[in-house]
N, C-alpha and C positions, 0 to 999 in steps of 0.2 A: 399749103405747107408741104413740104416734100417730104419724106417717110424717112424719119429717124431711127435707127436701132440701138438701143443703150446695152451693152453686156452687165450686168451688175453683178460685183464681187459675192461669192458666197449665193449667187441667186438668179433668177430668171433671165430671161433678156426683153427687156421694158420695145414697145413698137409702136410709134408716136407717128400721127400727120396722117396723111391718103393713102391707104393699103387695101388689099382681102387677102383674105387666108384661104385657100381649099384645101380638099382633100388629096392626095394624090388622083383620085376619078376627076379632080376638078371642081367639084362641088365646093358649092362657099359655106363656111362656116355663119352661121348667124349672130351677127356681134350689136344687131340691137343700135345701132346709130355711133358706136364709141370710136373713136380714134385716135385711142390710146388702150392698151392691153399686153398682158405680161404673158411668153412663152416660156414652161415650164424645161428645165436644163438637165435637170437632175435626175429624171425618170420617178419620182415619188409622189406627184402631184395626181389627186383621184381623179382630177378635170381636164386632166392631157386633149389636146398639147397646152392649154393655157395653165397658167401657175398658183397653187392655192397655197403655197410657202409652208408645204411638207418640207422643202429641203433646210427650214431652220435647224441648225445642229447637226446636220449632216449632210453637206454637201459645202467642202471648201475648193473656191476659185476664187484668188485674184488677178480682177480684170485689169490687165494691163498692155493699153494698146503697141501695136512694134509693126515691122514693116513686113511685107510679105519676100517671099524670093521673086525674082524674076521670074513672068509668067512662059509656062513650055512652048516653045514655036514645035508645028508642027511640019 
């Protein structure tokens, strides 16, 4: 399955299918076999980067997808 990102409104960004996460060092996070897990958006979450839904009640976004601009030639 190739790696889905879902933005969800008001909340995380869900990340579905064959991924890893590291650290900026590169280090991989240990996700336990799952492929499926939510990255915290909001900055409120105790278990950063993944998402423990501190941002209920405070943190509004709706996700609504649109197009990008045309990318910079350099």
């Amino acid at each position: 399955m190739a790696t889905k990102l879902t933005i969800n409104n008001n909340g995380s960004v869900k990340i579905e299918g064959d991924f890893e996460i590291v650290d900026r060092s590169g280090n991989a996070y240990g996700l336990d076999g799952r492929d499926v897990v939510s990255i915290c958006r909001c900055g409120l979450s105790k278990n950063k980067p993944f998402c423990d839904g501190s941002h209920n009640g405070h943190f509004e976004h709706e996700a609504v997808a649109f197009q990008l601009p045309p990318k910079k030639q350099a």
